[in-house]
Structure formats: C-alpha cells, structure tokens
N, C-alpha and C positions, 0 to 999 in steps of 0.2 A: 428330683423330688419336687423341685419347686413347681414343675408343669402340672403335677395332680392336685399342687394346693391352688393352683390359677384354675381348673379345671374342675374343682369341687365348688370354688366362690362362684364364677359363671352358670354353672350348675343351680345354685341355690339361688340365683339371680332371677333364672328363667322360671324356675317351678314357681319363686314368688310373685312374679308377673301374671305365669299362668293359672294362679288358682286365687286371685284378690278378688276376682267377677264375684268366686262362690261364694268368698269369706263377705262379701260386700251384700250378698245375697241374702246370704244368711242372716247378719247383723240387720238389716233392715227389716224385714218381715218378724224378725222377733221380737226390735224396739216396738212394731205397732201395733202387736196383739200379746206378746208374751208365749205365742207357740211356731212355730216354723210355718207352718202353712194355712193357719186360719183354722175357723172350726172345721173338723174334720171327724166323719163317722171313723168308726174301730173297726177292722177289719172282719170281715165274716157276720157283719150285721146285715147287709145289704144283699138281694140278692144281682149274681151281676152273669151275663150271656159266659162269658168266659171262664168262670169256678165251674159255672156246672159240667162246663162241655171237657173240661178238665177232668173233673171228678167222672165222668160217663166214660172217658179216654181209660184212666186209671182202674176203674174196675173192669172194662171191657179185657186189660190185658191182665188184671189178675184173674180173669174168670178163663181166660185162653190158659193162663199158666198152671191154673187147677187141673184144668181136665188130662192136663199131660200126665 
C-alpha cells in the first residue's frame, strides 16, 4: 500500500508543476485589469468568416435531412 501512497504524492507533484504556468497566467492578467483577458467583445456580436460558414454547413445538412 505504501507504493500508491508514494505514487499518488509524485502524482500530485507533477500535475503541480504542470499546471503553475496557467494558474501563474491566470493570476497575472487578472491582477492588471480585473478580467482574464482584457476588454473583450461577447460573443455573437461580431460578425466573423467562421460562424457563418458554420451556420451555411448546419443548415445545408438540415435542409438535406428534410428532404429525406
């Protein structure tokens, strides 16, 4: 038993090492504006190349799956 309690701590070792970048990320851009990423539009404000050709994709296949 004692090998999964050495093998859980090593465990929580690595995940802490590998995830201090984001938490270090995170904490800094929020001390310097108070939001994660700066001003930032809300989604579906803007128009963008990609939503549409999305949304053309998505009806193109519901208008195939009507006609079935």
């Amino acid at each position: 038993m004692g090998g999964v309690t050495e093998l859980f701590i090593v465990m929580t070792l690595i995940a802490a090492f590998a995830f201090a970048p984001l938490g270090y990320f995170i904490y800094r851009f929020t001390k310097v504006s108070d939001k994660p990423l700066g001003d930032i539009e809300p989604h579906g404000d803007s128009p963008s190349v990609v939503n549409e050709f999305a949304e053309k994709a998505i009806k193109f296949v519901q208008d195939k799956l009507a006609k079935k």
